[in-house]
N, C-alpha and C positions, 0 to 999 in steps of 0.2 A: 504494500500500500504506500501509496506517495501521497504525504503530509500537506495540505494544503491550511492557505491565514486569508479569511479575507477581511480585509480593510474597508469600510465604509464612512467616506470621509463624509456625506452630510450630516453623521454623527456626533463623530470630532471635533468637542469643544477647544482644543490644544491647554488639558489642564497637566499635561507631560506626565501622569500619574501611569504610563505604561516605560515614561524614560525613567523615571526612579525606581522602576521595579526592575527593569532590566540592569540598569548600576550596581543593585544591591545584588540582587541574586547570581552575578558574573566578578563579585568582590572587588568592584573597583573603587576607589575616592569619590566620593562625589564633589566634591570639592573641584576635584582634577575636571570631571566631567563638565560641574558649572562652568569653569575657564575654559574648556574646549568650546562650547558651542557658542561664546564668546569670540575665537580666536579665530576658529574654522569657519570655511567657507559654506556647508552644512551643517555643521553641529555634530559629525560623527569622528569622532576619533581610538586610539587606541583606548580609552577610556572610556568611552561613548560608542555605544553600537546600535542604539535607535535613536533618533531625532525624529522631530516636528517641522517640517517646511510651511510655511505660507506660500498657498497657492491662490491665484488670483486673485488677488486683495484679504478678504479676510477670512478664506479658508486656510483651512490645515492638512495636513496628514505625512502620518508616519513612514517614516524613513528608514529600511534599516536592509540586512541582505534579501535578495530575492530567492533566494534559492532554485535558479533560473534548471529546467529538465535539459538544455543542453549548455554547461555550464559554460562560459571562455576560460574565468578563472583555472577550470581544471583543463583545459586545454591546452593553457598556456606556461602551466606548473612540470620543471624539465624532471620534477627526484619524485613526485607524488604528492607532494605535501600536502595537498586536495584533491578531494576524494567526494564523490557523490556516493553515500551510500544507498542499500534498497527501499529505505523509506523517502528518500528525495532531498535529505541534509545533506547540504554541500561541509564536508566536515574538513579541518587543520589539523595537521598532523606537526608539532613543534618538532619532535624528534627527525621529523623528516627533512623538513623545511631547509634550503641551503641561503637563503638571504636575497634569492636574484630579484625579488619583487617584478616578477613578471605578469604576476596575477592582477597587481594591483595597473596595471596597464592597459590589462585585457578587457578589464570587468566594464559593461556597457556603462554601469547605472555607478562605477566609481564608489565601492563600498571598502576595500578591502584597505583596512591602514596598518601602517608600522611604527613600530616602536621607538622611536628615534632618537629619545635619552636613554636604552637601556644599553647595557656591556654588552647583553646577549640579546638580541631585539631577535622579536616574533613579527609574527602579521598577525591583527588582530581582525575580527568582525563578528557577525551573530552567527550561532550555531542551532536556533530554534532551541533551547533550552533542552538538549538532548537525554540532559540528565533525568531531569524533571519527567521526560515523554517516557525513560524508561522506568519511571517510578508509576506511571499512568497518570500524572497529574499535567495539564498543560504548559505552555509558554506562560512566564511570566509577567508578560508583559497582558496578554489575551485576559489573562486573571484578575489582574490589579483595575484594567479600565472599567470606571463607573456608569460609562452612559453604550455598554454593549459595542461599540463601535468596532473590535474589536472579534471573528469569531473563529475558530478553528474544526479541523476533522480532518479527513479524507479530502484530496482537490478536488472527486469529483463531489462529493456532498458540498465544497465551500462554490463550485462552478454552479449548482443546482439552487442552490442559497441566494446566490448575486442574481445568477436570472432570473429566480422567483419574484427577487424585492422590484428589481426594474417591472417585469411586465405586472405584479400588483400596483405599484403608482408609478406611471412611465412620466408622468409633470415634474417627478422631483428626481429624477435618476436621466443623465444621459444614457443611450441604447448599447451600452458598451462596458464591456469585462475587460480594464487591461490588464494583462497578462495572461489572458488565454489564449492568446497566440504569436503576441511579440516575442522577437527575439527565441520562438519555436517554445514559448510558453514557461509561465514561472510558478511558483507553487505558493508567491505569492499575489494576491490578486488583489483588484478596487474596484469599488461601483463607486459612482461622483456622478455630481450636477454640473462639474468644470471640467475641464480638460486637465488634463496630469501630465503632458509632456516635461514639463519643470522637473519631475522627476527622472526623468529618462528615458521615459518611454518612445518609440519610434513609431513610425504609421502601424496600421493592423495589419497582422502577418508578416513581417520585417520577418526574413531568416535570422537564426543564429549566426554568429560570427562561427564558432567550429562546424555548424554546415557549407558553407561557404566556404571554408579551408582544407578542411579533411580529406577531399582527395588530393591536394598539394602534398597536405601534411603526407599522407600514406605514402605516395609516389615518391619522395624526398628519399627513401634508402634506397628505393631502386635504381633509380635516376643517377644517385651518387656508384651505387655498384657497377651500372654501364661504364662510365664513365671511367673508374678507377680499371674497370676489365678491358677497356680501349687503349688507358695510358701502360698498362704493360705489355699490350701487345703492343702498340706501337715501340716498343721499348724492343723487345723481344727483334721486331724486323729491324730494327735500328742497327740491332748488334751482331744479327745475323748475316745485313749487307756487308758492317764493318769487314767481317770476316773472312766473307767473299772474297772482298775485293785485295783480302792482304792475302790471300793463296792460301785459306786454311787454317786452323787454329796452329799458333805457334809456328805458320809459315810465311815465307812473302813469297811476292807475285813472280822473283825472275829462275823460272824453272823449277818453282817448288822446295828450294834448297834451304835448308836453318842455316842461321850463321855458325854453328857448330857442327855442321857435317864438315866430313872428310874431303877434300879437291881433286885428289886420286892421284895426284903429284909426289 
């Protein structure tokens, strides 16, 4: 089963009571956190792994990993250190991690942060509170919000959730789930009365960046094998004409003779 969150920002009063819940239950500072979304460009940092954006004047809504079914992050991660598991958490692997922050490059929606005063710096971001899901209790954040805005399950029950709410009042819902198919669809999803590109979102149905690579990406060993299996043959005939043309290994060309044979004198 793959985990789905849906977001419904007509809800969303932005009283951050799902950003304090995720601070606390990921044992960050909060302190740290308040001056993060102070300092940052989103509000998400190594300390900080959900924020509040203001979206078109005076809405809101939360901000934090999408947990996107074809990740780039993992796509673009050279050791593993990201990993979509079989429930659909895009999971960090620290032990794994080599530092290249390549994830943090790839990621459309720009979630993924490092550590950048520590000795041993990580990549930090949400992990859907995995702990928590395998205790049977939900995200923390999903828990903590007071006006429901907030719902969780299965994607396809949170898919069936956002369609229901739009076509029962379609006056207060724009006709659209983002994340059920941008970017080849994310596990988290929004129904809104505004548009959410602010967030990251791309037209409807935008591919994934690793569908759109993958067969490069795939063809890249092979491609280099031709290649490397051309430059030694070409190698191979290089040294073979050399050969030729001196009269034979360890000969030259005037009658076949080494400079060490006999002259018969």
């Amino acid at each position: 089963m793959t985990y789905g969150m849906l977001i419904d920002v007509t809800r969303c009063t932005g009283c951050e009571t799902c950003v304090k819940a995720c601070v606390e239950v990921n044992g960050k500072d909060p302190l740290k956190a308040d001056y993060d979304r102070a300092v940052t460009r989103d509000g998400l940092s190594e300390n900080r792994f959900t924020t509040l954006l203001k979206i078109d004047g005076d809405h809101v809504a939360k901000k934090a990993c999408m947990h996107c079914l074809e990740p780039s992050c993992v796509a673009a991660c050279l050791c593993g250190g990201l990993t979509r598991n079989e429930n659909g958490i895009i999971e960090y692997h620290e032990d794994i991690c080599i530092g290249c922050r390549y994830c943090m490059l790839a990621c459309p929606f720009h979630i993924p942060r490092y550590e950048w005063d520590k000795v041993i710096p990580y990549v930090q971001k949400c992990q859907l509170c995995k702990e928590r899901l395998a205790e049977g209790e939900p995200p923390a954040c999903v828990e903590a919000c007071p006006h429901e805005a907030l719902a969780f399950g299965s994607r396809e029950e949170m898919l069936e959730l956002a369609h229901s709410r739009i076509d029962a009042d379609p006056a207060r819902y724009l006709p659209h789930v983002w994340g059920e198919t941008e970017f080849g669809g994310t596990a988290v999803l929004y129904i809104s009365d505004v548009d959410l590109h602010a967030l990251g979102f791309p037209g409807p149905d935008t591919p994934s960046i690793p569908s759109m690579t993958s067969a490069l990406v795939h063809a890249t060993p092979y491609f280099g094998s031709s290649v490397l299996a051309g430059v030694f043959g070409l190698n191979w005939i290089i040294q073979r004409r050399m050969k030729l043309m001196s009269g034979g290994d360890g000969r030259e060309s005037d009658g076949g003779k080494s400079e060490n044979q006999p002259t018969g004198v």
